[in-house]
N, C-alpha and C positions, 0 to 999 in steps of 0.2 A: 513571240510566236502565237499564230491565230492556236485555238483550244475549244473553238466555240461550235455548234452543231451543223453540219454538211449541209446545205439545202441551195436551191436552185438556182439563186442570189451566189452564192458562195462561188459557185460550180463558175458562174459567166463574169465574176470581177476581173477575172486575169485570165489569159492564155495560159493552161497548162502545160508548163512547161515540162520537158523529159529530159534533163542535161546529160551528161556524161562525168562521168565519178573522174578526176584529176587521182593521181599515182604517182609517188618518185620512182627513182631507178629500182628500189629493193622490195614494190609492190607497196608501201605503207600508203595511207590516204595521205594526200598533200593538201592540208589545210588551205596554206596561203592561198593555193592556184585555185580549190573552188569557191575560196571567197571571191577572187577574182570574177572567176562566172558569173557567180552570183549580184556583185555589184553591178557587172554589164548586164546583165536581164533586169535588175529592179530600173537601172536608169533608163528603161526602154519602156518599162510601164511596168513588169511582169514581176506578180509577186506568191506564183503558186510554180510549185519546186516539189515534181513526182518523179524519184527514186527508183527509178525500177529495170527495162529492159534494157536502155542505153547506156546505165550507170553498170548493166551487168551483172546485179543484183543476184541472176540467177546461179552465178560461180561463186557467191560470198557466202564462206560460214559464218558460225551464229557467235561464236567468240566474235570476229569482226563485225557483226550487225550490233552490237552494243557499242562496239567503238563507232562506229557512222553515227546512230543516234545520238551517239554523243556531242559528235562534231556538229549534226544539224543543229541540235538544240543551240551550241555555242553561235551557228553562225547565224540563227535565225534574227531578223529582227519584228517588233512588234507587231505589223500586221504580214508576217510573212505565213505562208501556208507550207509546210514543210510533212510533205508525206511521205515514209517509206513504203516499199511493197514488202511482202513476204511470200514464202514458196519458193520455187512451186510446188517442191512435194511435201504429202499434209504431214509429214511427221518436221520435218524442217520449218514448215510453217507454226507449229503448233510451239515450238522453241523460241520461236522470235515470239509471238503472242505473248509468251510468259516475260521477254523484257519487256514487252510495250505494254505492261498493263499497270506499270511502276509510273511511267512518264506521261507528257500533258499531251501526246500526239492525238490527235482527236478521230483519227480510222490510221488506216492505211490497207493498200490495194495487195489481191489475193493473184498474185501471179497465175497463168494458165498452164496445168501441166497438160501437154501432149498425150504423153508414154510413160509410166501404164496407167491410165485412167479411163473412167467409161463417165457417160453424160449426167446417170444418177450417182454417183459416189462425185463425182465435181460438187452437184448440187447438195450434197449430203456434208461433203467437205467443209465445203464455203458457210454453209449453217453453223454447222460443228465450230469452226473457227471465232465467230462471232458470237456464237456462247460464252466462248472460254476468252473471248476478250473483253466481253461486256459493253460492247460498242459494236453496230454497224461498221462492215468493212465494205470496198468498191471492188465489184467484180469485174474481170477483165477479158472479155469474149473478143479471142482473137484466132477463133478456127472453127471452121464448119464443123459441129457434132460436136462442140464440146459440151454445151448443156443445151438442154430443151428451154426455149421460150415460157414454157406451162412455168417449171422450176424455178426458172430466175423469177418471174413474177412473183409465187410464193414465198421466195424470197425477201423479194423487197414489203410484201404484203407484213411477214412478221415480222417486220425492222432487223431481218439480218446486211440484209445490202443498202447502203443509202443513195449507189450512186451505180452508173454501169460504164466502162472504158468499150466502146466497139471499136471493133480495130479490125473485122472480116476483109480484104483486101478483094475487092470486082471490078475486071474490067472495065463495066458501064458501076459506076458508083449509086447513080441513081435508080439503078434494078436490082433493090437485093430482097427478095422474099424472107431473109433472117431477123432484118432489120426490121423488115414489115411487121412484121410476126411479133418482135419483143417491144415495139412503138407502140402496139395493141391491146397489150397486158399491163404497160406501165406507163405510168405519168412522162412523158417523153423531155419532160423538164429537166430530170435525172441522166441523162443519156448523153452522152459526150461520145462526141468524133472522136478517133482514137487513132489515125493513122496522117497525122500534122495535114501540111495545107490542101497538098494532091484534091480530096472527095469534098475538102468544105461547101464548095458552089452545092454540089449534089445534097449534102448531107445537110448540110441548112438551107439551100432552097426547098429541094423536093419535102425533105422529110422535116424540116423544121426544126433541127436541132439546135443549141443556142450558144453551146462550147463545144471548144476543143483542145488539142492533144496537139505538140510538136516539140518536135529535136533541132530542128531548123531556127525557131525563136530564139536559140543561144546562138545565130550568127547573128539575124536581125530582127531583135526584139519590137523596137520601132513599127516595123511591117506590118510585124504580125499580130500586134495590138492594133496596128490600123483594120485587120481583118475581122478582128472581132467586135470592133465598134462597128463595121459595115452591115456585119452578120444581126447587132441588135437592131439595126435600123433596115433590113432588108436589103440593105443596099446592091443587088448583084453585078451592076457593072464593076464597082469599086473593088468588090470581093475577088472579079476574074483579072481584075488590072494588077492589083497589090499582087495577086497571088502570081503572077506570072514570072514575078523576081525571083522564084524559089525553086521553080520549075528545073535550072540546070541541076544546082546539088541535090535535087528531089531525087531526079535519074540517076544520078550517079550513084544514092545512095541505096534506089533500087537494084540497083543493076549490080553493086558490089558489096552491100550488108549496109542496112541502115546504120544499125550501130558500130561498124568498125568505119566507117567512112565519115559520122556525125566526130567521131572521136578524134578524127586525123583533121579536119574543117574545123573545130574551134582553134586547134594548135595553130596550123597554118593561118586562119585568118588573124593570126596575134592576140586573140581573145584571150585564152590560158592556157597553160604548157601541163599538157592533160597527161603525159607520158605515156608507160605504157598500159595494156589491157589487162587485167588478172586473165591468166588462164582457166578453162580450156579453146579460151578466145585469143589472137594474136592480133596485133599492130598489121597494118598495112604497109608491105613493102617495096612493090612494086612503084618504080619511079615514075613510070608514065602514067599510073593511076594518083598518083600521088600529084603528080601535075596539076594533070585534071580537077583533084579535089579542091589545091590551093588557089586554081585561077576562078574557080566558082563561088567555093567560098571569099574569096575579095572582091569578088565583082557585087557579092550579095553583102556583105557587109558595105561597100562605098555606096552600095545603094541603100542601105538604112540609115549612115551616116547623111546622106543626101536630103533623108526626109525627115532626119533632126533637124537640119538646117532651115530648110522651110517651112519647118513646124514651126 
């Protein structure tokens, strides 16, 4: 497992990937099945594995966050990049911080609480955390007002954040005055798209950013390392072309929950039998949505299979 220090090199080796945590019938983690993921993402290029909103992280107690890290550690292999989140509220976060300060994990990301938090206790939070862990952790700005731009810089200014997840969701991707604002205060080399393929053109044309974030690279890993080799090389036709494969299960996943629809498209596209969701989240039940998911997710898997072949 990588152990070695976050920097901006690290950030753009792989597409970060955001899988979906596998479950047998009785809720336990199912070894087998995210090893399985996991070998279909590294044979795709992809070797950074971020634990956090899709995996559901936010419904997992701290008794089972020791058992995860357990399992990561077991599944990692040598240069894998294997990151949990924590949180999102600071007293739950501050509990995992005390197992992760035992093991070789080298950060991991401060989930965003909503409710009840205010913009300076986030920013007091996310400090406070990375005290008590002794390491830089990644912050994870996925809503208007949840911390002020001023803060986060201060942040990364006194080595508590080494890295930023944006994830603000805009209409026009390439107009966000948040972004603008926290691109201005920090090293932008740090900065990771955060919301998978949909903003990449915007987010790496406009604003230059140089990684990202997806739940979609566990259908087709292939791709979406072709995106991010486009993105090192500016390339933007390549970047709207690649990305245009992704576009169905995008919608759908907008339209019915990222993460309960990324969760039912690995299953269905025969990737791994991810079962079901821990609560207070459910599986997807509806048939015709479930249709929908299985014919997009295989169309976008035979389409990465496609471009292993011609690769």
């Amino acid at each position: 497992m990588f152990t070695g220090p976050i920097t901006p090199a690290r950030l753009r080796k792989s597409v970060l990937s955001v899988p979906p945590l596998a479950r047998r019938g009785d809720l336990a983690l199912d070894e087998a099945q995210n090893r399985s993921l996991l070998d279909y993402l590294r044979a795709g290029g992809v070797t950074t594995f971020l634990y956090g909103g899709n995996a559901n992280l936010y419904n997992m107690g701290v008794t089972e966050f020791g058992a995860l890290l357990d399992m990561l550690e077991r599944l990692a292999q040598p240069d894998d990049w294997m990151l949990p989140s924590i949180g999102a509220d600071y007293g739950k976060a501050c509990d995992q911080i005390d197992l992760l300060k035992s093991r070789n994990f080298p950060t991991a990301m401060v989930l965003p609480l909503k409710f009840p938090a205010t913009p300076k206790g986030a920013a007091r939070g996310i400090g406070l955390l990375a005290e008590r862990y002794g390491r830089p952790v990644i912050a994870y700005v996925k809503d208007e007002g949840y911390i002020e731009p001023s803060d986060l810089a201060a942040l990364v200014k006194e080595g508590s954040v080494c890295a930023i997840k944006y994830a603000i969701v805009r209409r026009e991707p390439a107009e966000d005055a948040v972004l603008s604002a926290i691109l201005k205060s920090v090293d932008p080399a740090i900065v990771v798209s955060g919301i998978g393929e949909r903003p990449v053109p915007a987010h790496c044309g406009t604003f230059g950013l140089k990684a990202f974030t997806s739940g979609s690279v566990c259908v087709a890993p292939r791709l979406s390392s072709a995106i991010l080799k486009a993105v090192s090389h500016g390339d933007q036709p390549t970047i709207a072309r690649l990305r245009a494969h992704f576009m169905l299960l995008e919608d759908l996943r907008d339209q019915h929950s990222p993460l309960r629809v990324l969760h039912e498209a690995v299953r269905l596209a025969g990737i791994a039998e991810t079962g079901p969701i821990l609560p207070m989240l459910s599986n997807i039940e509806d048939p015709e949505i479930l249709r929908a998911i299985e014919a997009a997710a295989r169309r976008l898997r035979d389409a990465d299979s496609s471009a292993a072949v011609a690769a």
